[in-house]
N, C-alpha and C positions, 0 to 999 in steps of 0.2 A: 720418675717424672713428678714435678711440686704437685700437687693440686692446692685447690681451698679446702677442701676438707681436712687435707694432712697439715696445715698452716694452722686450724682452726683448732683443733687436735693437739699441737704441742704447744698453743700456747692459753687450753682454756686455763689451767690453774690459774694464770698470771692475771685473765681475765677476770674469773672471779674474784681477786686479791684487790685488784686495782680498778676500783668500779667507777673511774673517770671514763673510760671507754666501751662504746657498743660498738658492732658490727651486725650491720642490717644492711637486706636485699634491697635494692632498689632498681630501680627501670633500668637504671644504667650498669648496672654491676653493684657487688662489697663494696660499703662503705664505713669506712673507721669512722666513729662521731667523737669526739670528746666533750664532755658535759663537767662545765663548772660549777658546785653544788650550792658555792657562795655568792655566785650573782644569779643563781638557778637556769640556764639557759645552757645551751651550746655551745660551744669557742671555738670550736676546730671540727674540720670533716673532711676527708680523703677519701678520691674514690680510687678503687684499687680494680685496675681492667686485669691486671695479671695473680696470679698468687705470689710471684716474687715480689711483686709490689707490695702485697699482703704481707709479706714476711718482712721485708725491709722498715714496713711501716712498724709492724708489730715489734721487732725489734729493737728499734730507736727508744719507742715508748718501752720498752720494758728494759732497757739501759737510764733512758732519765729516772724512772720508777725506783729502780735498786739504789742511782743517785741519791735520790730525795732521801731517799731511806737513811743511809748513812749521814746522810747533814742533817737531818733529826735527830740521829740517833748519837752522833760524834760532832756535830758540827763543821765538819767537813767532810772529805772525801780522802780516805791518806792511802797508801801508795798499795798497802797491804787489801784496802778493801778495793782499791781498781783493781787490784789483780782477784778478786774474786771474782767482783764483777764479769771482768772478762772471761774467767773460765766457764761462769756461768751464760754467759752470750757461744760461748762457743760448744758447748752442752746443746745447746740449742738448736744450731747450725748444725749440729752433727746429728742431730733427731730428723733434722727436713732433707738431710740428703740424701 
């Protein structure tokens, strides 16, 4: 069974890495934040009732993340680093199940 804790758990490294996003209790449930450092504020926030919601969202963000990475790093994305990408998303998937 997912919990939030096992979601939280396989994905704190990535959290620490990519310090655009918190995840904080709120009245209603987990809430993803994302914080923009260059207009200093917040830009994004999800709230996540489920932990699959949690993982979906953390997910996504940690596929754009490895993205960005390689269009810094290479200026694009080429076919060799999606497939890293992807094993590394499915690396993942296979930790939460």
């Amino acid at each position: 069974m997912l919990t939030f804790e096992k979601v939280l758990e396989v994905f704190k490294d990535y959290l620490v890495e990519d310090t655009r996003y918190e995840i904080v209790m709120t009245s209603h449930g987990y809430t993803v934040l994302e914080w923009d450092s260059r207009a200093n504020t917040w830009v994004g926030e999800e709230l996540c009732a489920t932990p699959e919601i949690m993982r979906d969202v953390l997910l996504d963000n940690f596929t754009g993340y490895l993205e960005y990475k390689a269009i810094v790093a290479n200026g694009e994305v080429s076919e060799d680093e999606q497939i890293r990408i992807t094993e590394q998303r499915q690396r993942l998937l296979e930790k939460l199940a």
